[in-house]
N, C-alpha and C positions, 0 to 999 in steps of 0.2 A: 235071314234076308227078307224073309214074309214078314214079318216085326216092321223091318224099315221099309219097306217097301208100303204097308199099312199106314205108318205114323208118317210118313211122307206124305201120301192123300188124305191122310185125314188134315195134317197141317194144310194144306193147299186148300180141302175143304172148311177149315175155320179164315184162313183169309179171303178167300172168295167171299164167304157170306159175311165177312164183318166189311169186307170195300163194297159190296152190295148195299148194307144195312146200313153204313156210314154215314151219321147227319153231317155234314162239312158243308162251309161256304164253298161256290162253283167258280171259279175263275180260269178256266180252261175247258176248251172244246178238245174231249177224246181225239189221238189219232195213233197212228203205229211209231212207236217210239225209234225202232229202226232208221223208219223212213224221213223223220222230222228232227234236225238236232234246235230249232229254233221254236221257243213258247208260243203256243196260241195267241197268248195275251203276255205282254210288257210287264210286268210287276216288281215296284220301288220296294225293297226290302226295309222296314221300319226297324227303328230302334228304340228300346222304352228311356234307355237310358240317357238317349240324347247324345252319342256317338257317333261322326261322323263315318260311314261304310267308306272303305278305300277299296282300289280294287289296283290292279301292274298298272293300265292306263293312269291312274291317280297318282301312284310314284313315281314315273317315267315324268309327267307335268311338273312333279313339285321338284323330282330334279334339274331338270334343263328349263324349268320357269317360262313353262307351255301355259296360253291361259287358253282355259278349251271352256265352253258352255255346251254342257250339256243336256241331251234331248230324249225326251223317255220312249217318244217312238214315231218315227219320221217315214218310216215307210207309206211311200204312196202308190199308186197304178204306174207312177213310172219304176222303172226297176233299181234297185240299189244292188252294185256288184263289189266284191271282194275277194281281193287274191293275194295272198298270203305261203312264201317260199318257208319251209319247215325241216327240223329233222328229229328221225321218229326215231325209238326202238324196242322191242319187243322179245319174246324168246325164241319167237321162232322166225325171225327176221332177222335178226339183231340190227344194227345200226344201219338206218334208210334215209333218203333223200324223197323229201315229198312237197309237192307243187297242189297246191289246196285253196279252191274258191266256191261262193257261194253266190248267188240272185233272190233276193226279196222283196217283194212285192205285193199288190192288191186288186184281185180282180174287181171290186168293188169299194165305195164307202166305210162301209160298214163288214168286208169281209175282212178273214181270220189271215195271219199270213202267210202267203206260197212261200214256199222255197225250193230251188234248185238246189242242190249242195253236188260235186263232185272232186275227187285229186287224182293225182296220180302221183306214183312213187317207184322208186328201185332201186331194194336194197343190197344187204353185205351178203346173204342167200343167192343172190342171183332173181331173186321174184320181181315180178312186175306186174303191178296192181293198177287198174282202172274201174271206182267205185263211183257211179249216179246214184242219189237220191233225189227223190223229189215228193213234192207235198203240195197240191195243187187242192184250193178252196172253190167254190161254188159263190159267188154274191151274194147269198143269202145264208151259207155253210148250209147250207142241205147237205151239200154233196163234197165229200173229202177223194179227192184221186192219189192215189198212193203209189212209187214206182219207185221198183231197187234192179238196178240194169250195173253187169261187174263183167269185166273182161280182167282174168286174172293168165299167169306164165306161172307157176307155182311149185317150185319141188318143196316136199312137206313129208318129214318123217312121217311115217307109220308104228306103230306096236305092237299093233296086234289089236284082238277081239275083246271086250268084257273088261271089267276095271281092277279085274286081279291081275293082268296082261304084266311082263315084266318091264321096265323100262329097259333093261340089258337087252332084249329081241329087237333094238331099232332098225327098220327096216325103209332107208332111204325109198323116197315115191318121187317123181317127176311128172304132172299134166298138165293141160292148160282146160281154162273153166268161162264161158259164155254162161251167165244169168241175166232171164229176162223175168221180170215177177211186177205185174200190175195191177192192184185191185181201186174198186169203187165201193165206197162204204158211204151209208144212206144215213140221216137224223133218224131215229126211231123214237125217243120220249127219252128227256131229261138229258142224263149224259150217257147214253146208248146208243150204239151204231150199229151196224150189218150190212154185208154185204159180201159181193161172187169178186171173184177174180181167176187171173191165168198165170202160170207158174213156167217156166222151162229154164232146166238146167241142164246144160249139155257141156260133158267132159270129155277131151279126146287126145289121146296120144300119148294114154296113161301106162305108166312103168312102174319096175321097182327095180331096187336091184339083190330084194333079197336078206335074209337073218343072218347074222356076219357068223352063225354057229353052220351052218349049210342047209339046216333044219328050213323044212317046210313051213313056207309062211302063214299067217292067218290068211291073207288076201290071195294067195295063190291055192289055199283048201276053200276060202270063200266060192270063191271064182272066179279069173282073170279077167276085165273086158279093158279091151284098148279104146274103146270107143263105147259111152254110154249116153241114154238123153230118159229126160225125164219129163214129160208132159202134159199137164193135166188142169182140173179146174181147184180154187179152193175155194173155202166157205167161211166165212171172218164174223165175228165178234168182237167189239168192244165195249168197256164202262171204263170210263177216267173221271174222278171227284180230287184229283192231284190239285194241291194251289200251282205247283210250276213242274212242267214235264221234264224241267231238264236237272233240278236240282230241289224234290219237296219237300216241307216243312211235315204236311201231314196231309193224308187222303188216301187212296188207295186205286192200283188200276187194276185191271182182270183183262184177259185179250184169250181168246181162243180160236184158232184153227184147224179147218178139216181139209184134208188134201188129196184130192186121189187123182191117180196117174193110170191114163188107157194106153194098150198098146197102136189102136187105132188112128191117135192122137200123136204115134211116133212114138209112144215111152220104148224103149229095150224090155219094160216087164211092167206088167201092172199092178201097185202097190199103192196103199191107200196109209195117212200118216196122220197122227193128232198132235197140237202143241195147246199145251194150257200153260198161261203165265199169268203169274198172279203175285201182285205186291203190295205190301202196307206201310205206312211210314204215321210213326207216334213222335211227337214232342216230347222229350226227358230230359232234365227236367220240365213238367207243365210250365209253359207260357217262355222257356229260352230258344234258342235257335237248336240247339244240341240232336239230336233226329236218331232214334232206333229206326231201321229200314231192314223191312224182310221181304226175303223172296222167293218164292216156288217156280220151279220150271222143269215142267215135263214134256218128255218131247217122244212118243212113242209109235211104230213101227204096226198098224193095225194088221192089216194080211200084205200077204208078195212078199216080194223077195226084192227090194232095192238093192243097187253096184253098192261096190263098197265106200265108192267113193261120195255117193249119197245119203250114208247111213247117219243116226246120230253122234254127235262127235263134240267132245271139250272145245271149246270156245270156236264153234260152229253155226251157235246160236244167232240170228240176224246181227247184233251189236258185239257178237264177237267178248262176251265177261264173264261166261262162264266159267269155273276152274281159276282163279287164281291161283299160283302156286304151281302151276303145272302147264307146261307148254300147248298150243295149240296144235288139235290131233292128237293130244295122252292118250285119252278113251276113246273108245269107239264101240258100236253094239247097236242093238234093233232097237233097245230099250232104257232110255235115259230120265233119272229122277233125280230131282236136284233141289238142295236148301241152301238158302246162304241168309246170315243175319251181317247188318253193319252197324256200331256206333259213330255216328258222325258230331264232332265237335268242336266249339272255337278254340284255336288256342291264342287270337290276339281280340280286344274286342270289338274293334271295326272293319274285323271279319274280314282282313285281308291274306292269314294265316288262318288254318285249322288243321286237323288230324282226325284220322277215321282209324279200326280196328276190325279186320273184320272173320270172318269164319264162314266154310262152306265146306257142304260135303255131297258127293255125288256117288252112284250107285248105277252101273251099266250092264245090260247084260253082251252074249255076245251075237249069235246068229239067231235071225229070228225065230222064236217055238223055245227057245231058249231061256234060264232063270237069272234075275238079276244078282251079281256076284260081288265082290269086297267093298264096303263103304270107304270111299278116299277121302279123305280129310282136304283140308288148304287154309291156309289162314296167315294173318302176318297185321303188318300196320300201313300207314300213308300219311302222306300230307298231303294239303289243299292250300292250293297260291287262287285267290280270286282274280277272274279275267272281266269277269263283267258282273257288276253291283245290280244292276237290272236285271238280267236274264237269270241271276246268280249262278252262273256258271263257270268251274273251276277248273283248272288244271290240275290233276291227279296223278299222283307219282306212290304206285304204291310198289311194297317189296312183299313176295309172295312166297310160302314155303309148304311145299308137299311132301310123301313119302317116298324113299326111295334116292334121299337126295334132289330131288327135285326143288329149283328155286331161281327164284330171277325178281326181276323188276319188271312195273308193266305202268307205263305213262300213257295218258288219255287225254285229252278233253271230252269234260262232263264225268257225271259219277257212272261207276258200272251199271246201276237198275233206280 
């Protein structure tokens, strides 16, 4: 486990310094990918070969003989709203009903553009999700304001501690979850940012019901809290050299976070937390649209003792794409290290179909002071239906298979990282 635990940071340590080191043209201002699902900047996908790009809007027109002109980016100071009825499904939801709209806009001429994004859903679980996003520019993008505000009703198996946890211990959990999370990150040279922000995450009304073997749970040898909060300041990084944040050809991002939670401040315990994320994305072959994309995320547990419901956890992560192949909540543990590589490629040539491939594996440990324990695998394939030829942004439908019998389908808009 010291092996992978080693060749983990050392991978993290060659893409960091190669999206550092990276000569790329710059056609996007960094921001937190969480927070923003719309590009800095508009970018016409080119073609050498002289192939019309289609995207669903395109075949929707040419069937019912829509004649639409299209606009590469209309956003002004007045605001552009969209609301869009949906249905979602996942593994740990399964089939949902969700109400989803977005506001874009321009503080200024020449700034980068806001976005409001929020839905709400409620699915076949019983869960009931309310997620804001927002990505608010400066006139000048000096200043990027970032804010992920979630009122969630959520019962969400549990398994237990560490990634050797069996999936047979399922130990149904019932809470409800208020996140408030705002930060201000500053220009600092090139494509570099920094900045402070405020965090709180307050759960309350947390249950379980229990290891169907009678056996002691991990959460109940953890330690029970009915009611947790977490409050504190964080401290942000980023570099973005991406040509488009929502779907790149090639660049690379790095983001890191430092977090610490006082008890002064109302936390339940004071624990201090680090995430490094770090991704690369090569063209393969040179000069096709086809994209190898890797990516590192660690997400680990510095001192204290965080609820359990705080801990790190498979697709936990801001964007929720960790772990393919394994439900939301598998793992859980102080200490979380994670690779995942994907092949992205066409499979029609105006890149109205494609298909991806992808592989990941992750390594947890369990209570904090504790060692990281079994590497789980995940891997599987997808396709890609394009939604939009400008933002290049796809509909992703992929099928996911882990150990254990562990497997499902997992549909998105946009790519996982």
């Amino acid at each position: 486990m010291k092996v992978f635990f080693k060749f983990c940071i050392f991978i993290s340590g060659l893409l960091f310094a190669s999206t550092l080191l990276a000569q790329v043209p710059i056609t996007t201002i960094p921001v937190q990918p969480q927070a923003n699902k719309t590009p800095a900047k508009d970018t016409i996908i080119s073609n050498k070969k002289g192939v019309t790009q289609m995207d669903v809007t395109d075949v929707l027109e040419d069937v019912f003989k829509i004649k639409h002109k299209a606009t590469v980016d209309s956003v002004t100071s007045k605001p552009t709203v969209s609301i869009i009825p949906a249905i979602g499904y996942s593994l740990v939801s399964r089939l949902g009903v969700v109400l989803s709209g977005n506001v874009a806009f321009r503080t200024g001429p020449q700034s980068r553009i806001s976005t409001i994004v929020a839905s709400t859903a409620y699915t076949q679980n019983r869960q009931y999700t309310l997620p804001v996003q927002t990505s608010i520019w400066s006139k000048n993008n000096e200043y990027n304001f970032v804010g992920e505000y979630r009122f969630y009703k959520y019962p969400q198996s549990t398994f237990g501690l560490g990634s050797s946890s069996n999936i047979k211990n399922e130990d149904p959990m019932d809470y409800s979850y208020f996140q408030f999370n705002e930060t201000v990150l500053r220009h600092i040279t090139g494509n570099l940012y920094a900045g402070l922000g405020y965090v709180l995450d307050n759960h309350w009304n947390v249950s379980e019901r229990g290891n169907p073997n009678g056996t002691l749970s991990d959460y109940a040898a953890y330690g029970k809290l009915a009611h947790s909060i977490a409050s504190g300041f964080t401290l942000t990084s980023s570099y973005d050299s991406r040509d488009n944040a929502l779907n790149p050809f090639k660049g690379g991002y790095a983001f890191v976070q430092y977090r610490t939670n006082f008890d002064f401040m109302g936390s339940t315990s004071s624990w201090q937390s680090l995430i490094i994320d770090v991704r690369r994305y090569y063209r393969f072959p040179a000069g096709s649209d086809n994209v190898i994309a890797l990516w590192s995320y660690d997400w680990l547990v510095l001192t204290g003792k965080p609820a359990y419901v705080d801990l790190p956890s498979t697709q936990w992560d801001p964007s929720s794409a960790t772990g393919r192949g394994y439900i939301q909540g598998r793992f859980r543990g102080a200490q979380m290290v994670y690779l995942e590589g994907e092949y992205r490629y066409k499979i029609t040539s105006d890149g109205l179909l494609g298909g991806v491939f992808f592989l990941n594996l992750q390594s947890l440990s369990a209570a904090p002071g504790t060692k990281l324990q079994g590497v789980q695998p995940g891997f599987g394939p997808g396709l890609r239906i394009k939604l939009n030829t400008i933002s290049r942004t796809n509909v992703t439908l992929d099928y996911g298979f882990g150990r254990q019998g562990s497997n499902g389908l997992f549909i998105d808009v946009g790519e996982a990282f």
